[in-house]
C-alpha positions as CSV (number, residue, x, y, z in Angstrom):
1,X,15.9,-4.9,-17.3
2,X,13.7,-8.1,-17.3
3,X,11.2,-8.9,-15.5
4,X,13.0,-12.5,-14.9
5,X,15.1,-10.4,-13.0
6,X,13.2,-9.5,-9.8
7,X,11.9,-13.3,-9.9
8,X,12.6,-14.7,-6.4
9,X,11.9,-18.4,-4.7
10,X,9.1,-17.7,-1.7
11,X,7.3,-20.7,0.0
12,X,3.7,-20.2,0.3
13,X,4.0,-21.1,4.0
14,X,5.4,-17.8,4.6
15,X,2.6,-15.7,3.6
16,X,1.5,-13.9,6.7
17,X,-2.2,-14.8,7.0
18,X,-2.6,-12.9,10.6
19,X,-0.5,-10.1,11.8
20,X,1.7,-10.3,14.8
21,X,0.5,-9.6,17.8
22,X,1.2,-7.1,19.7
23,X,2.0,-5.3,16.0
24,X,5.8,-3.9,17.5
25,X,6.8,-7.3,18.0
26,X,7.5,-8.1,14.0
27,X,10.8,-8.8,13.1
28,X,12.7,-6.1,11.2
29,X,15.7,-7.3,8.9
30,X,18.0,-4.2,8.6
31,X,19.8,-3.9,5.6
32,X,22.9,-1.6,5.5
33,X,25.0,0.2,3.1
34,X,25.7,-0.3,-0.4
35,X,27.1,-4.0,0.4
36,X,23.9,-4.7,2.4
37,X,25.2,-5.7,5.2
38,X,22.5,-7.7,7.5
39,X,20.7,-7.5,11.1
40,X,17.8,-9.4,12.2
41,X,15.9,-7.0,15.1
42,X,12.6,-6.2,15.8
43,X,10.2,-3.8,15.3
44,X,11.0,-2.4,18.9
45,X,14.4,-2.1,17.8
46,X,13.5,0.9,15.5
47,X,14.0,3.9,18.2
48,X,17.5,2.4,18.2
49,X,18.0,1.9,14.4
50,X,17.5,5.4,13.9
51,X,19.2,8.2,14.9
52,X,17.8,12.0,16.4
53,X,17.2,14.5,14.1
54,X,15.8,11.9,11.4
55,X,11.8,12.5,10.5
56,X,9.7,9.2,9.9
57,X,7.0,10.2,7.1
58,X,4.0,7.6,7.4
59,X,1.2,7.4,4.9
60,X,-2.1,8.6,7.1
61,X,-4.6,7.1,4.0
62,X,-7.5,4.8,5.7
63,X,-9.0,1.8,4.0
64,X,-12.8,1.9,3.1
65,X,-15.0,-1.3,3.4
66,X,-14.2,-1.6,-0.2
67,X,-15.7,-4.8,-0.2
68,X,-19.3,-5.5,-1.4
69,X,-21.3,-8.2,-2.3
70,X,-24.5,-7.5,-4.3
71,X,-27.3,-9.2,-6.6
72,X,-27.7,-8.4,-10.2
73,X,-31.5,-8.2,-10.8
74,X,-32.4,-11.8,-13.2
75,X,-32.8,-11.1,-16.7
76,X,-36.1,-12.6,-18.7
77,X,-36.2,-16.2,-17.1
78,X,-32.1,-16.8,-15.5
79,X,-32.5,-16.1,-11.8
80,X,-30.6,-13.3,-10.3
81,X,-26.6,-12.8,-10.0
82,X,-24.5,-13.1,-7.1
83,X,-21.9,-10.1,-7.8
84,X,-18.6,-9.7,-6.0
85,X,-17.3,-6.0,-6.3
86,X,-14.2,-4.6,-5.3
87,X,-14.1,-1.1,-5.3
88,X,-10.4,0.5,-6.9
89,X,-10.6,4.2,-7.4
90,X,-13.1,7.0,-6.6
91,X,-13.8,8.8,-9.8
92,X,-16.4,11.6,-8.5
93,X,-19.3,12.1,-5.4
94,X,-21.3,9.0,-6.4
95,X,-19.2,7.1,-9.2
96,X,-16.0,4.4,-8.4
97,X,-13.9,2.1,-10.8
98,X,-14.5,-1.6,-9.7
99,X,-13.1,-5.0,-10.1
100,X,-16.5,-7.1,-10.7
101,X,-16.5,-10.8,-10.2
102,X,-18.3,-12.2,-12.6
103,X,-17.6,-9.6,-14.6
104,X,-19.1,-11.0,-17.7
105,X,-22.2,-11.9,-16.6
106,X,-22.2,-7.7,-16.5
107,X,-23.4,-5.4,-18.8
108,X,-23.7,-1.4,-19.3
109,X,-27.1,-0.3,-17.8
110,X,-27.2,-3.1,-15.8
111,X,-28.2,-2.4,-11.8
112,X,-26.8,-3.6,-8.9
113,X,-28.1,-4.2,-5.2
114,X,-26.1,-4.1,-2.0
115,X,-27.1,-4.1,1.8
116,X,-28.9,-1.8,3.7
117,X,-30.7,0.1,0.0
118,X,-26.9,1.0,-1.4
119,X,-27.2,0.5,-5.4
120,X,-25.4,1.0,-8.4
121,X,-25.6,1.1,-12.1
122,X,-22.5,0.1,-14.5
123,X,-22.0,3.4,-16.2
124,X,-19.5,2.0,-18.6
125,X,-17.3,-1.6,-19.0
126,X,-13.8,-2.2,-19.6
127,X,-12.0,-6.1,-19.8
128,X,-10.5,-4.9,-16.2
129,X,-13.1,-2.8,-14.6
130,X,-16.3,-1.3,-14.3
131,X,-17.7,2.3,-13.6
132,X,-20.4,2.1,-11.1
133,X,-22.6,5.0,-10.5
134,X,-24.2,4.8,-7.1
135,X,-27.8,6.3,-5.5
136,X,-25.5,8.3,-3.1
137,X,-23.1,10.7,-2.7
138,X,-20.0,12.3,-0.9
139,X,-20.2,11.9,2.7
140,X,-23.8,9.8,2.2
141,X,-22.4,7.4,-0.1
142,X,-19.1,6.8,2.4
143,X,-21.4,5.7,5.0
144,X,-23.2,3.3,3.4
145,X,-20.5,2.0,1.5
146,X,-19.2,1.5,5.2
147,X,-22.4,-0.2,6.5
148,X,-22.3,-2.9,3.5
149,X,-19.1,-3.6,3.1
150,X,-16.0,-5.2,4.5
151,X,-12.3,-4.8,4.5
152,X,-10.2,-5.7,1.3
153,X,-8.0,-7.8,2.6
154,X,-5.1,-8.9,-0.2
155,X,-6.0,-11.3,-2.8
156,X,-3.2,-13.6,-1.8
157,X,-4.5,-13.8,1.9
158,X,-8.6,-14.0,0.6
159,X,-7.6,-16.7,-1.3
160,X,-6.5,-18.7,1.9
161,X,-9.0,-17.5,4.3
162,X,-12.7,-15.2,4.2
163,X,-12.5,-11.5,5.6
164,X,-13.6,-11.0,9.3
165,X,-13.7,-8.6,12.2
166,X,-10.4,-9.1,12.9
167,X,-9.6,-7.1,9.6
168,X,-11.1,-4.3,10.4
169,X,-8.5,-3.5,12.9
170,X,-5.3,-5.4,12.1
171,X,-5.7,-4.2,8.4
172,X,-5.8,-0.3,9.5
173,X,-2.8,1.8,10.1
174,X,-2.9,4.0,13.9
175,X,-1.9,7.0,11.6
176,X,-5.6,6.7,9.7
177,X,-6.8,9.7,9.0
178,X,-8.2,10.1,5.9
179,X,-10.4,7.9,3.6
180,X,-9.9,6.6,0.7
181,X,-7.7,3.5,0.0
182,X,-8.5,0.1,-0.8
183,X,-5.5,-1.3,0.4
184,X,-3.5,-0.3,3.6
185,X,-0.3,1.2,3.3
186,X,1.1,-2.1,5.5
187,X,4.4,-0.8,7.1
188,X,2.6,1.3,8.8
189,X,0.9,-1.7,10.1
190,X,3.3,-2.4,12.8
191,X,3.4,0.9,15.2
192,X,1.9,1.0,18.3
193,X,1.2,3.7,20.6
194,X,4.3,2.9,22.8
195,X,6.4,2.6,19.7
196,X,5.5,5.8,18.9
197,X,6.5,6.6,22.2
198,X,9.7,5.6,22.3
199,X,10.5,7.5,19.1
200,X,9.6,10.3,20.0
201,X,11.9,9.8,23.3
202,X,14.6,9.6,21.1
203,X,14.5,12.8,19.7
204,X,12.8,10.4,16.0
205,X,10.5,13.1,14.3
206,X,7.5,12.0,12.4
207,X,4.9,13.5,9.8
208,X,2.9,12.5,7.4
209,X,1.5,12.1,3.5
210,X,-1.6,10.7,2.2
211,X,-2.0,8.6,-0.9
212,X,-4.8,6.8,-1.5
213,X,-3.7,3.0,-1.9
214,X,-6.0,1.3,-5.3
215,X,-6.2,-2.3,-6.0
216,X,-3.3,-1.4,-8.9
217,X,-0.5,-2.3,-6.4
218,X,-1.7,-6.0,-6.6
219,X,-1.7,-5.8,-10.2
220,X,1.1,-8.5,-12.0
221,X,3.4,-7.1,-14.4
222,X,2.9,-8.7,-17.4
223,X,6.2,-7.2,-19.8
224,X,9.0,-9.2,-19.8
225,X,11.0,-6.0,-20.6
226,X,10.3,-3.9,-17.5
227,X,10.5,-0.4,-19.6
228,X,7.3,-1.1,-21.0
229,X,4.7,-1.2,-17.6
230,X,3.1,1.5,-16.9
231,X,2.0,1.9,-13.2
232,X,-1.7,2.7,-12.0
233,X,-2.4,6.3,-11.0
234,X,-3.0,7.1,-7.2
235,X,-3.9,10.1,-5.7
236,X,-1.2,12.0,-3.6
237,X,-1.3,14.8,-1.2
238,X,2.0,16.4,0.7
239,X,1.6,19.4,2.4
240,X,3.2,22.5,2.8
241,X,3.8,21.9,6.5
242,X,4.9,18.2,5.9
243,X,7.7,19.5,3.1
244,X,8.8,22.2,5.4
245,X,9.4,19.7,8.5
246,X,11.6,17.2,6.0
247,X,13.8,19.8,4.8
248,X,14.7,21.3,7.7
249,X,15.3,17.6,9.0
250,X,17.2,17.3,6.2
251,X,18.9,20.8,6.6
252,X,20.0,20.0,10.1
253,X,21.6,16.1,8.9
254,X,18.6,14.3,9.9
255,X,17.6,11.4,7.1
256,X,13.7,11.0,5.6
257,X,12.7,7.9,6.0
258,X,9.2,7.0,4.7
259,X,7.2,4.3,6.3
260,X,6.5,2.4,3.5
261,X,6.4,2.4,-0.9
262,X,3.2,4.6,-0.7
263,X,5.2,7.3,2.0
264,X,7.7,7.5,-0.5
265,X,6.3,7.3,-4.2
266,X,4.5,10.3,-3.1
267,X,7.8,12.2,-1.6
268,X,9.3,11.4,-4.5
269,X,6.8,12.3,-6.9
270,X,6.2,15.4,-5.3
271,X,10.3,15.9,-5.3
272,X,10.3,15.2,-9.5
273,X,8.3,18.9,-10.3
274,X,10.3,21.2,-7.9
275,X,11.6,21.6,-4.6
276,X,9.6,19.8,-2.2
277,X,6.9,21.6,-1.8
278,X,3.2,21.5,-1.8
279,X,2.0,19.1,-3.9
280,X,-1.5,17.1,-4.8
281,X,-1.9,15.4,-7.9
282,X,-2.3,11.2,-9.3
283,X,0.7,10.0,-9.5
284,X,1.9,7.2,-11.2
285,X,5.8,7.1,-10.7
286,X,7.9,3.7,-11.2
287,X,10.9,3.7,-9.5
288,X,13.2,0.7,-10.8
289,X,17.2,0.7,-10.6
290,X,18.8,3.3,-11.5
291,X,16.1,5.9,-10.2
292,X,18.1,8.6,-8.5
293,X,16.1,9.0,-5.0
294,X,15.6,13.1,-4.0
295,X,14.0,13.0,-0.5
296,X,14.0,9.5,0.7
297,X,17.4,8.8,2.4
298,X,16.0,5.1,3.9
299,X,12.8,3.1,3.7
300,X,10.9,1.1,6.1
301,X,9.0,-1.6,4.1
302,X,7.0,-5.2,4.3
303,X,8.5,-7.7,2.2
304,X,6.8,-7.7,-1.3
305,X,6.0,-10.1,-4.3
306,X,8.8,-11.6,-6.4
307,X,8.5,-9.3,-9.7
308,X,6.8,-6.8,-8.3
309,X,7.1,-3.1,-8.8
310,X,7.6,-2.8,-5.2
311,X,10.6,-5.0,-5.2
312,X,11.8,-3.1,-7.7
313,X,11.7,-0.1,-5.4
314,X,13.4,-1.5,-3.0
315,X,15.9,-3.1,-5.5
316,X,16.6,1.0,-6.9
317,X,17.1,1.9,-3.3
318,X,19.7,-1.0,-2.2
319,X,20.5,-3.1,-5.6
320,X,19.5,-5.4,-7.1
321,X,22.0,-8.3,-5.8
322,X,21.4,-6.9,-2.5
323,X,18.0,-7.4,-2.1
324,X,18.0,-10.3,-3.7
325,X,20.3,-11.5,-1.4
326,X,18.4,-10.2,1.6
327,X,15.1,-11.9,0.5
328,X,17.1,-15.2,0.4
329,X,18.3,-14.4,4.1
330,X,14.8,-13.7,4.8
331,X,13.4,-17.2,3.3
332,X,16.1,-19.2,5.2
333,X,15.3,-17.3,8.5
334,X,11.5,-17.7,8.1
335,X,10.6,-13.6,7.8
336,X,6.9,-13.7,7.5
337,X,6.1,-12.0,4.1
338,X,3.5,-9.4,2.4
339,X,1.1,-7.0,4.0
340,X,0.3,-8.9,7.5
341,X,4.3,-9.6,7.8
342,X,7.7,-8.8,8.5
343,X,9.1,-5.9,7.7
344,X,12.9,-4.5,6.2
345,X,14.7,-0.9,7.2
346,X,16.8,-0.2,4.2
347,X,19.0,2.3,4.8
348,X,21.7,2.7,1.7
349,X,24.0,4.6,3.4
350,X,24.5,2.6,5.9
């Protein structure tokens, strides 16, 4: 497969800078069966879409303020550095993997200063990232970290528009529970407590995973021949209870469907050791067409980047001509795209 491949037109105008508001009122283009047959609902629609006895699996990760901005002391007579950091992956109690911006002007031993007394010293410098070794730890260093920084919003939206306290809401999922990401899992973005509701009026069961979204999912794939990216690791946890509620939804004809890529890379990964089962580990699965899907039965996803490895999910789950024809649909019917917009329910067998 090339990369050319999962190249689609998009018109900038169409990246979602806000969400909607209320979050259920979205629009949510169905796509059906193997021939991808078409519906354009709404979000509200879902309790309808599905059926009872099917189990919704959301991703229950929280975003961090991964955001900091901090001063690199001045060397000999240049004045200090303005440094932009955006924190990726936790490595241990007081150390994270960071995007730096400038990154150059950056070296190993090198000390820098945040709000409220949080610090950190570059431990060690790649051409991507940085190790940062902060003067707290564990639950200390979350809290600060939360006092001086703010939310990650996508490059593609920061780019267009600063962070502010509007984030802090619309960019966290109601099924938030655990830190660590720092990105949101975004289909999970449009449920509401009366959604939630109404699915579970209609007999829709619901549970949940936790992987911790890095900035890797925003990451280009450079290889023309698609066989030769290898995907960022994430951290994924599934637990014994979660397994044991989707098989016996599964047992009694009821379909998984994850809410979102992050919902299912980790079903799925969990699914490619065993039996579903128990299972915590980093995880770095690519699923492209041809992937043969063990526990996910549908998908409920945002609309993502042309050559993407999420639209090459969704591309394994459907086809490729499928969702390529769906995305056009999409386009000509003004779907709002990426993480504050629209969303899709795949479901392959119709």
């Amino acid at each position: 497969m090339k990369l050319s491949d999962f190249d689609f037109d998009l018109p900038d105008e169409l990246i979602a800078l806000r969400p909607a508001i209320p979050r259920d009122s979205a629009r949510l283009l169905v796509v059906r069966g193997r021939e991808g047959k078409l519906e354009d609902r709404s979000i509200r629609d879902l309790p309808g879409l599905l059926k009872a006895g099917d189990i919704l699996v959301a991703n229950d990760t929280r975003v961090i303020r991964a955001a900091l901005l901090g001063r690199r002391p001045a060397r000999g007579e240049g004045g200090d550095v303005e440094i932009e950091v955006n924190l990726n992956s936790r490595l241990s109690p007081f150390e994270w993997s960071a995007f730096a911006r400038p990154g150059k002007r950056l070296k190993e031993g090198d000390t820098v200063a945040f709000a409220n007394g949080l610090m950190a010293i570059v431990i060690s410098k790649s051409e991507a990232e940085v190790r940062l070794g902060f003067n707290r730890t564990g639950d200390a260093l979350d809290a600060a970290i939360d006092a001086a920084g703010t939310m990650p919003i996508p490059p593609y939206i920061a780019s267009k528009r600063a962070p502010d306290a509007q984030d802090a809401s619309d960019y966290q999922t109601l099924f938030a529970r655990e830190s660590g990401s720092v990105a949101a899992p975004t289909a999970g973005l449009h449920f509401t407590p009366a959604l939630l509701e109404a699915l579970e009026s209609a007999g829709i069961q619901r549970t949940s995973v936790t992987l911790h979204v890095n900035a890797g999912t925003f990451l280009p794939v450079k290889s023309e021949d698609v066989s030769e990216h290898r995907m960022h690791a994430e951290r994924a946890e599934l637990s014994q209870t979660a397994a044991a509620a989707i098989i016996a939804a599964r047992a009694s004809g009821g379909r998984c469907i994850p809410i979102g890529t992050t919902a299912l890379r980790t079903l799925e990964s969990a699914a490619s050791v065993g039996p579903l089962s128990a299972y915590t580990a980093d995880t770095s699965i690519f699923i492209t067409p041809g992937y043969q899907f063990e526990v996910a039965d549908g998908l409920m996803t945002n609309f993502h980047l042309p050559k993407s490895t999420l639209f090459m999910l969704v591309s394994a789950m459907m086809g490729l001509d499928v969702m390529q024809r769906a995305y056009a649909h999409a386009v000509k019917e003004r779907y709002r795209f990426f993480s504050y917009g629209d969303a899709c329910l795949l479901l392959p067998n119709g």
